[in-house]
N, C-alpha and C positions, 0 to 999 in steps of 0.2 A: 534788244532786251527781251523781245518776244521769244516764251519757250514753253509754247501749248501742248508741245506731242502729238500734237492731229489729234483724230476723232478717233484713233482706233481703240476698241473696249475690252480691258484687264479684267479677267473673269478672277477679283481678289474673294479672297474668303470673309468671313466676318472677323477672325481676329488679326489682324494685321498690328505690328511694331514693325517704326520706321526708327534707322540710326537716325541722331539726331544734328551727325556733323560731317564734312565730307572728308575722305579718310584721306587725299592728297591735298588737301590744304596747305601744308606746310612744304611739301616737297620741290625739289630742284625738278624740274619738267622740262631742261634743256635738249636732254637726250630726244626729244620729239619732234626737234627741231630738222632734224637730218635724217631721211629713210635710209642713208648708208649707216647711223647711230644704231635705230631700230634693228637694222639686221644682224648690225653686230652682236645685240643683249641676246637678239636673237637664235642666233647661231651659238651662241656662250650656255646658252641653257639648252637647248638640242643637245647638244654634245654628250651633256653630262646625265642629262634624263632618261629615264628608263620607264617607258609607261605601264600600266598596268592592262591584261590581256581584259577582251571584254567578254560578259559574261556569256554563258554557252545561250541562251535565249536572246539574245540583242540583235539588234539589224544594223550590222555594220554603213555608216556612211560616212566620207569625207568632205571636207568644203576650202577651198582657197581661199587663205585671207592675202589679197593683192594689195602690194604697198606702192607706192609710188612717191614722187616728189610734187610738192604743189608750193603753191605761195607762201603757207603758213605755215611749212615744215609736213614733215609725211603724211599721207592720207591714206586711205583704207580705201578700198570699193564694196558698197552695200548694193543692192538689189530689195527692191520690194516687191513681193510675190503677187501675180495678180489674181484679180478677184472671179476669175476662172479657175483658178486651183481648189482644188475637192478637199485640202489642209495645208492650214495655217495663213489662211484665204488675209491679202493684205500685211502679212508681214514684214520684219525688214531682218534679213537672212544674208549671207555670201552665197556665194555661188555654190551648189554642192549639190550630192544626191549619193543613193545608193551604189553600197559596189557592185558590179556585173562582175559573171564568173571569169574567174582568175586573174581580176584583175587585183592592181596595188592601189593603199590608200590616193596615192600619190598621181598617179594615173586617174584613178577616178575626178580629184579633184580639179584637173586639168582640162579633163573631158567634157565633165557639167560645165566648167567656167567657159568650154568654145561654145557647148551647147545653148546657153543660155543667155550669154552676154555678146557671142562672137568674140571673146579676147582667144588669138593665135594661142597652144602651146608653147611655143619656139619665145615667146616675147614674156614668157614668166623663166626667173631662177630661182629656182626650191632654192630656200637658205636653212629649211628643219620644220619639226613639226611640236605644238606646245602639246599639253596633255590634254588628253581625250577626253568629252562631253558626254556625259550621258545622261538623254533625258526621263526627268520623271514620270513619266506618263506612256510616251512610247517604247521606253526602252533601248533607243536608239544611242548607238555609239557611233559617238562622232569624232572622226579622228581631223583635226585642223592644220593642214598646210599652210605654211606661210611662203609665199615669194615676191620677189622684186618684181615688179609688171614697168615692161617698157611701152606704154604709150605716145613717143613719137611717132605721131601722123596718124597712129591708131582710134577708128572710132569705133565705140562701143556699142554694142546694139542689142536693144530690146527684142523680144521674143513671143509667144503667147503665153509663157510661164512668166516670165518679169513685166512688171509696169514700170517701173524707173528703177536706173542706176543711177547712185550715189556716189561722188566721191567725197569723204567726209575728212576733214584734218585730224589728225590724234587729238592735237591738242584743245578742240573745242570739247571734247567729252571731258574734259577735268574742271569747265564752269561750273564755279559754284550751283549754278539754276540748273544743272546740267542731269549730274549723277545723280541715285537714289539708290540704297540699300534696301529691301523691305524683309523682316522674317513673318512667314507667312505661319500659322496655326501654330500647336505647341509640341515642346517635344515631346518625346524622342522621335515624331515625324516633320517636324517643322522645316520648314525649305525659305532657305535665304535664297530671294529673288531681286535682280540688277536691274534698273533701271537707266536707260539714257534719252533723258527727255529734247529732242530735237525742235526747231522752230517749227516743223510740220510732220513729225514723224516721232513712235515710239519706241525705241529699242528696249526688248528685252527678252525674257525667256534664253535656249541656250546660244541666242546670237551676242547676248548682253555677256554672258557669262566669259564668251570668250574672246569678248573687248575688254571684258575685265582681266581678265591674266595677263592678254598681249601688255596691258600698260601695266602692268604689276613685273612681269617680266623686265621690260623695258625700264622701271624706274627701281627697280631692286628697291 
């Protein structure tokens, strides 16, 4: 039942409005059960999507959302950033980083995921990519890969950029205790910000953002 979100501190503004209900409540959540289900929504919206180019000042980067199979049905791999990092010290992120010259989204996202976690290239299958992130603040487009990650035999390994990898079920982010909506100040600036409150961990910012589509995706 324990779901504190660790100690890490939401720099929230003074007027915050929270929804007041959790917006899958009512939903069939079955497709979450099978990472070959998730790829499929997955691959089904890839196809037909068309993103939008980012803007001429943005800092292009990408991040691999890595799926896999586990006990409870599909899971994700998180990474919490360590508190040697010069930003976003202690967060909880994928794998990812800026592009280097000439390189593809897709590439990149492959590259940070050996860099940072030791997960092989060769043991992910891009199955598509959802829509692009862009944050408020940095300005940073974030283009998100998703792939199959085969972890037999494979162990994942920490870095001096990461303090722990995660592998988290899909299906624990739709507890009731779980998700949080928040619109933060008023319009026409007001920024809806995602919340995913873990037994020791906080997700949100644009790591939230883009847990939220993967299952919006996935649950049409």
């Amino acid at each position: 039942m324990k779901r504190p979100g660790g100690d890490q501190v939401i720099p929230r503004p003074s007027q915050v409005w929270v929804r007041p209900y959790n917006p899958w409540r009512e939903l069939d959540v079955s497709a979450l059960g099978s990472v070959h289900s998730v790829a499929a929504k997955v691959n089904e919206f890839a196809s037909r999507f068309t993103p939008l180019p980012p803007r001429e000042d943005a800092q292009i980067s990408a991040v691999l959302i890595g799926l896999s199979d586990g006990p409870r049905g599909a899971e994700v791999i998180l990474t919490k950033r360590s508190k040697h990092m010069r930003t976003y010290t202690g967060e909880i992120s994928f794998p990812g980083g800026r592009l280097e010259e000439a390189e593809s989204s897709q590439e990149a996202a492959l590259r940070e995921a050996w860099e940072e976690i030791a997960l092989p290239p060769h043991k992910v299958e891009v199955i598509g990519e959802l829509a692009p992130v862009t944050t408020s603040f940095s300005r940073t487009h974030i283009v998100p890969i998703v792939g199959l990650v085969d972890l037999d035999g494979e162990n994942l390994a920490n870095n001096d950029e990461v303090e722990r990898i995660i592998r988290l079920p899909l299906v624990e982010l739709l507890r009731e205790d779980t998700f949080t909506e928040e619109h933060w100040g008023q319009p026409p600036t007001q920024l809806q910000v995602f919340f995913f409150y873990l037994d020791d961990e906080t997700v949100w910012g644009a790591t939230a953002r883009m847990l939220h589509q993967l299952i919006s995706v996935v649950l049409a």
